[in-house]
C-alpha positions, 0 to 999 in steps of 0.5 A: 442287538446292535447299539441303537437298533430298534425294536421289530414292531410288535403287537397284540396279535403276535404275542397271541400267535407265539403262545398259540404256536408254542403251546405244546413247547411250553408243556413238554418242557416246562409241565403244568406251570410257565414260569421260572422255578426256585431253586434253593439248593439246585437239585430240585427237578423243575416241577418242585422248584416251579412249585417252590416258587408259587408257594414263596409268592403266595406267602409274600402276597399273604395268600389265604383260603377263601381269597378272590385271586385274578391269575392275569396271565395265567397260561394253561391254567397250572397256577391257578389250579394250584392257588385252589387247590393249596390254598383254597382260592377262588380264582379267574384265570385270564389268557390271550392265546385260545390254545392255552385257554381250551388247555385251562378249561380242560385241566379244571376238570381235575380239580375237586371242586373245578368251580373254584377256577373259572377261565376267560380267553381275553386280552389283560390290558383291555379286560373290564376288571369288576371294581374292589372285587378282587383280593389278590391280582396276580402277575406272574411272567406275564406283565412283560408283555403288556404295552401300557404298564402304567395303565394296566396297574392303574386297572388292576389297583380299581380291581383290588378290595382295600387292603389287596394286594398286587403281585408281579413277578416278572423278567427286569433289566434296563433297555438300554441295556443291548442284551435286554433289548434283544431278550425282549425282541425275541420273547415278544416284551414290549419292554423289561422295567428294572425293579426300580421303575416296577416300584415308580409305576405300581405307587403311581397307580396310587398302591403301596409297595410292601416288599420288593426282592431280586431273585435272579441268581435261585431262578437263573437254572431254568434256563440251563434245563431249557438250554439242555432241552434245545440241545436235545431237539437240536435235530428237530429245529432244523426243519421247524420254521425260523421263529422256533430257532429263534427261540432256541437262541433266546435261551442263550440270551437268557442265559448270558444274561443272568450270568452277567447280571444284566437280567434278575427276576424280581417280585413285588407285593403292593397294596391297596 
């Protein structure tokens, strides 16, 4: 994006219609779990190192049986199965795209004891979190989309129990950044925040920030996967509409930006 460009206007709605309309993209090429994986050797298939990276955040949050965990943001439903299922959580997975939210209630069923999961297709940013009834509110690559940050953490803190814990992981980089600007333009993010204004924004909603770290670098292959997956559809792009190939190029972005720097994954526990 060229210096000083603005942003296309963004809203809701588009947000909702990407996650409709890439539903089945983001199942054939990332499986079960939307998110990033950890790899700590490099030779981890996507599913172990995704599976690597959910355990690393559980352990940092202090994930325990019997926990009440909000999955904000919870795609198909794969990380909140696996909250239940690994470590015996109760958990309410929430979603604004009806696509993955018919995906969630279907993959429940799974489970052996498919009550411990239970979705809603909702809007994060407007939903009416229950006060002090939840232990765990979790954020996985799912904050960078929300318009008002600082708001929804002044929500998600009302929802914790004392002595809750907030976990985000998310996408960070500077918007003043041109690269950021344009990862942010095409993967439908009102705005990335560094690490930095995460942790102003979390203990503005009056939580105590327990553990910060920057991964970007154990999380930057996911990327390299999905590039040689585009690579391979490369013949199909061709006739799907512009906002698939725009897609495609965001992978590259993404890319360059990890390999700069300019991009880094980071994951912050906060309490309440």
């Amino acid at each position: 994006m060229p210096a000083g460009a603005k942003m296309s206007p963004l809203f809701a709605q588009d947000i909702r219609e990407h996650y409709d309309d890439f539903a089945w993209i983001y199942r054939l090429y990332w499986g079960e779990h939307i998110h990033h994986g950890l790899f700590l050797r490099g030779d981890e298939t996507p599913q172990q190192a995704q599976e690597l990276l959910l355990r690393h955040c559980a352990d940092t949050a202090q994930i325990r049986p019997g926990m009440k965990v909000a999955d904000v943001g919870c795609g198909h439903g794969g990380t909140a199965r696996f909250l239940a299922r690994e470590y015996g959580c109760e958990v309410l997975g929430l979603t604004i795209s009806e696509v993955q939210f018919k995906a969630a209630v279907k993959g429940a069923h799974s489970l052996v004891d498919p009550a411990a999961v239970r979705f809603e297709l909702a809007d994060a940013e407007n939903y009416a979190f229950p006060a002090a009834h939840f232990d765990v509110v979790w954020n996985m690559e799912s904050s960078e989309h929300f318009f008002d940050k600082p708001d929804y953490f002044h929500k998600a803190a009302a929802a914790l129990k004392p002595g809750g814990r907030l976990l985000v992981a998310a996408w960070t980089g500077s918007m003043q950044e041109d690269l950021i600007r344009a990862i942010a333009e095409v993967f439908l993010c009102p705005e990335l925040l560094t690490t930095e204004e995460y942790t102003a924004q979390i203990r503005a909603a009056g939580l105590h920030v327990l553990h910060a770290e920057e991964i970007g670098p154990k999380v930057a292959r996911t990327w390299d996967l999905c590039a040689e997956h585009v690579c391979l559809a490369a013949p199909l792009l061709s006739v799907l509409p512009q906002k698939f190939r725009s897609f495609a190029q965001g992978v590259e972005l993404m890319r360059e930006g990890f390999r700069r720097g300019a991009l880094n994954y980071s994951i912050l526990v906060a309490g309440k």
